[in-house]
C-alpha positions in Angstrom: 4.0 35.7 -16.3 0.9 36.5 -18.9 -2.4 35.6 -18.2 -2.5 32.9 -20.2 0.7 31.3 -18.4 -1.0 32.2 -14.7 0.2 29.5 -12.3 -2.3 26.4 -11.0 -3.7 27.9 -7.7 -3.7 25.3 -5.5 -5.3 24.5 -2.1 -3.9 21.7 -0.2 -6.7 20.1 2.5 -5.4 18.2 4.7 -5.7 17.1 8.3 -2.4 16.3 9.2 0.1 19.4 9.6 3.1 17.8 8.9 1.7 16.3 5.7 -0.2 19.2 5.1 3.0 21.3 5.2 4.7 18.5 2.8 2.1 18.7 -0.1 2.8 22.4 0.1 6.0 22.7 0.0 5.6 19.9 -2.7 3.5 21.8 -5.0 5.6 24.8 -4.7 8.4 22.5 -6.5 6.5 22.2 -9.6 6.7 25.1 -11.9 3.7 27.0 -13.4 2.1 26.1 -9.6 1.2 27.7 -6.5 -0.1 26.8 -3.1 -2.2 29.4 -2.3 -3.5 27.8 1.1 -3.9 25.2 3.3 -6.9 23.3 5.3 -7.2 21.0 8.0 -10.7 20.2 7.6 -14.0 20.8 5.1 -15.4 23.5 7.2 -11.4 25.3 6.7 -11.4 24.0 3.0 -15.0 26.1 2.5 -13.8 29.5 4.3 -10.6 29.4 2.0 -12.7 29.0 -0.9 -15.2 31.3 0.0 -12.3 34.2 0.0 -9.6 32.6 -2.7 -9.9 31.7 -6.0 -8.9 28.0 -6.6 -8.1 25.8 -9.9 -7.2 22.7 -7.8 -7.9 20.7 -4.8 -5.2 18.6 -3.3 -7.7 17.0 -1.3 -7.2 14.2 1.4 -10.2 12.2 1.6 -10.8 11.6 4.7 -11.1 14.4 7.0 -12.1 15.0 10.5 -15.3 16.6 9.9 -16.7 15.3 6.5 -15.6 12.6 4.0 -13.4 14.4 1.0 -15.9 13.0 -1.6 -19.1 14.6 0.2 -17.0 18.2 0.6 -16.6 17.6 -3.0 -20.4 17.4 -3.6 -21.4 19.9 -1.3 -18.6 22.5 -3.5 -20.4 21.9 -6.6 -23.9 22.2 -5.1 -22.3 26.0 -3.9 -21.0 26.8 -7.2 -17.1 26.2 -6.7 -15.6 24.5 -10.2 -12.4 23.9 -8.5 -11.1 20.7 -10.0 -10.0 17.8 -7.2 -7.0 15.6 -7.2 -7.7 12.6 -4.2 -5.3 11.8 -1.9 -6.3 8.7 0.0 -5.1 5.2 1.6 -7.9 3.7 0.3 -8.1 1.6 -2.7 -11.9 1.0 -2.7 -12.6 1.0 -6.5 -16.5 1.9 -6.3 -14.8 5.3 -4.3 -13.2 6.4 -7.3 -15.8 5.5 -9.7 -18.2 7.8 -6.9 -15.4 10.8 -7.4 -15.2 10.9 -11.2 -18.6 12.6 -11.2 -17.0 15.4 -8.8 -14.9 16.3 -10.5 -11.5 14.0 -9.2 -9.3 13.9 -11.9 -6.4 12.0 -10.5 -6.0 9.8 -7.4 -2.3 9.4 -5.4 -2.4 7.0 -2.8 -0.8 7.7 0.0 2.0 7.2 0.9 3.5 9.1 -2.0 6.6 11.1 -3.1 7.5 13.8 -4.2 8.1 12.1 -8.0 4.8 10.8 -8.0 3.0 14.2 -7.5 4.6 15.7 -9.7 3.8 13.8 -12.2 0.0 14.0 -11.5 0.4 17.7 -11.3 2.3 17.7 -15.1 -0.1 16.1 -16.6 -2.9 18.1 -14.9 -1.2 21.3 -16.8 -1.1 19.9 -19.6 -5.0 18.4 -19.3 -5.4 22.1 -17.8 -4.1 24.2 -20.8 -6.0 22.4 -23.4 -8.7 25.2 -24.5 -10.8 26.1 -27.4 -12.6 23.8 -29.4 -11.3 20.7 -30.7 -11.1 19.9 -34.5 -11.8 16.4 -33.8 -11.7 13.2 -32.0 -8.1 12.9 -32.1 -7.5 16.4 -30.8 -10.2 15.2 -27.7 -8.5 12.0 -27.1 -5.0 13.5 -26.9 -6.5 15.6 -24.3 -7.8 13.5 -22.1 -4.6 11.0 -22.7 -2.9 13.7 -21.2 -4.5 13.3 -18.1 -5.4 9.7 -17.7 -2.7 8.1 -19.3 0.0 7.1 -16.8 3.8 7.6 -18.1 7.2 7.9 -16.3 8.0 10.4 -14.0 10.5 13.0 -15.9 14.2 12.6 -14.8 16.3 14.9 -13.9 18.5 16.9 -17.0 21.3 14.6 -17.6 19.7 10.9 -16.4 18.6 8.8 -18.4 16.2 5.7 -17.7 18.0 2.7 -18.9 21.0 3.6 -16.3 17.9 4.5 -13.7 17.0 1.1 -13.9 20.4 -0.6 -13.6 20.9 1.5 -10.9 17.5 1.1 -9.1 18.3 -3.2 -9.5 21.5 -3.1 -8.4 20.5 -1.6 -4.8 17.2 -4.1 -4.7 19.8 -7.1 -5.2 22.1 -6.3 -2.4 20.3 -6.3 0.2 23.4 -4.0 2.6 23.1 -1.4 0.8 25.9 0.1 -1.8 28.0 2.9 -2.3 28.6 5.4 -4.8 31.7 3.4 -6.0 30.0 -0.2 -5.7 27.5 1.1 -8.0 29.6 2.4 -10.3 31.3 -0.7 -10.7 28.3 -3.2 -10.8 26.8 -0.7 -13.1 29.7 0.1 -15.5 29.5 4.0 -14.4 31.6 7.1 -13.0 31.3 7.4 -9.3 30.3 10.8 -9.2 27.6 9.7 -12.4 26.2 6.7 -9.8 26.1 9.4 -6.7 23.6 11.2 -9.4 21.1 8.4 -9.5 21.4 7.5 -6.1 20.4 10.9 -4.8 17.5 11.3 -7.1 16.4 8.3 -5.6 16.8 9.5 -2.0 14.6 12.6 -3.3 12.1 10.5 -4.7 11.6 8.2 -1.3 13.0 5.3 -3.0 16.0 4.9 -1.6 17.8 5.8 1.7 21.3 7.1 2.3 23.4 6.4 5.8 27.2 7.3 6.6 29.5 4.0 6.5 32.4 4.2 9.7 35.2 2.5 9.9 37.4 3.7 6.9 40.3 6.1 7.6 39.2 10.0 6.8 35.5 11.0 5.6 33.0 8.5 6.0 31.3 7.3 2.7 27.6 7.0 2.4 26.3 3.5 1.7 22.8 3.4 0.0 20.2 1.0 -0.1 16.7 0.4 -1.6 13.6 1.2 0.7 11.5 -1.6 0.9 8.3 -1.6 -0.5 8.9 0.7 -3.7 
């Protein structure tokens, strides 16, 4: 890797450990990032800083020791440029508006996937790599669009999302869950095509999987859609 393509150093600050190790091993799943630490609290989140370089805070708002926005502040008052994606359960609008000047670029509420990070994180890069100056307004607005603008999560090589959706409103209608082969059919798809969506739903949090007993031989998985999503 060049220079120029030198991965998105992350720091993920967060008080919970489980979650904390989540968002880690979530960035690590992006390509062109790296976690390069991890935080439990704003005095942690300042040590790390004060010894690693950082492009990009993962940064759960709110801490044990100090609100996420005011750790924020208190960054740029020291000199640290590191940009800040949110990560709250709040949905207080005059928050966000507060974190804009901080330097938040993005805001996931929690709880999220793994999808949904992702695609925060793509569109940082792309936000990210945008250097030089611009020959215009376009060229500014393109760049910004590529951070602001929401837009669908990329699927997998070989899904489409037509079928996604088919699939995804075939499990919210039947409310006990399908199989692999009862999508197929309500769909109009190969078995092993439907297994395909319904696994990338499973790894997106959107859909959970369970053995189904009672046949003769291996038990089949029946899926069904989580509620909520």
């Amino acid at each position: 890797m060049t220079n120029t393509e030198r991965a998105i150093r992350v720091l993920v600050v967060e008080d919970d450990p489980v979650a904390a190790d989540a968002h880690v091993m979530y960035v690590g799943r992006v390509p062109g990032f790296v976690a390069v630490g991890k935080a439990h609290s704003g005095a942690e989140a300042r040590r790390v800083l004060e010894r690693t370089p950082v492009d990009l805070l993962l940064l759960d708002l709110h801490l044990p020791d100090v609100h996420g926005l005011q750790l924020a502040r208190s960054l740029r008052t020291a000199g640290h440029h590191a940009d800040v994606i949110a990560v709250t359960s709040a949905r207080d609008l005059a928050v966000v508006r507060e974190g804009v000047s901080l330097g938040v670029v993005q805001y996931v509420l929690k709880p999220f996937t793994f999808a949904t990070l992702r695609d925060r994180l793509v569109r940082y890069a792309d936000f990210h790599a945008a250097v030089g100056e611009a020959s215009g307004q376009d060229e500014v607005d393109r760049a910004l669009a590529a951070l602001r603008t929401p837009g669908p999560a990329a699927l997998p090589k070989g899904l489409s999302a037509p079928t996604l959706e088919r699939v995804t409103g075939a499990l919210r209608d039947c409310a006990e869950g399908l199989t692999a082969a009862g999508v197929a059919e309500t769909v109009g798809i190969s078995r092993i095509t439907a297994r395909r969506y319904l696994e990338h739903l499973v790894d997106a949090g959107r859909a959970a999987r369970r053995p189904q007993y009672g046949t003769v031989g291996r038990p089949e998985l029946r899926y069904r859609w989580v509620t909520g999503q």
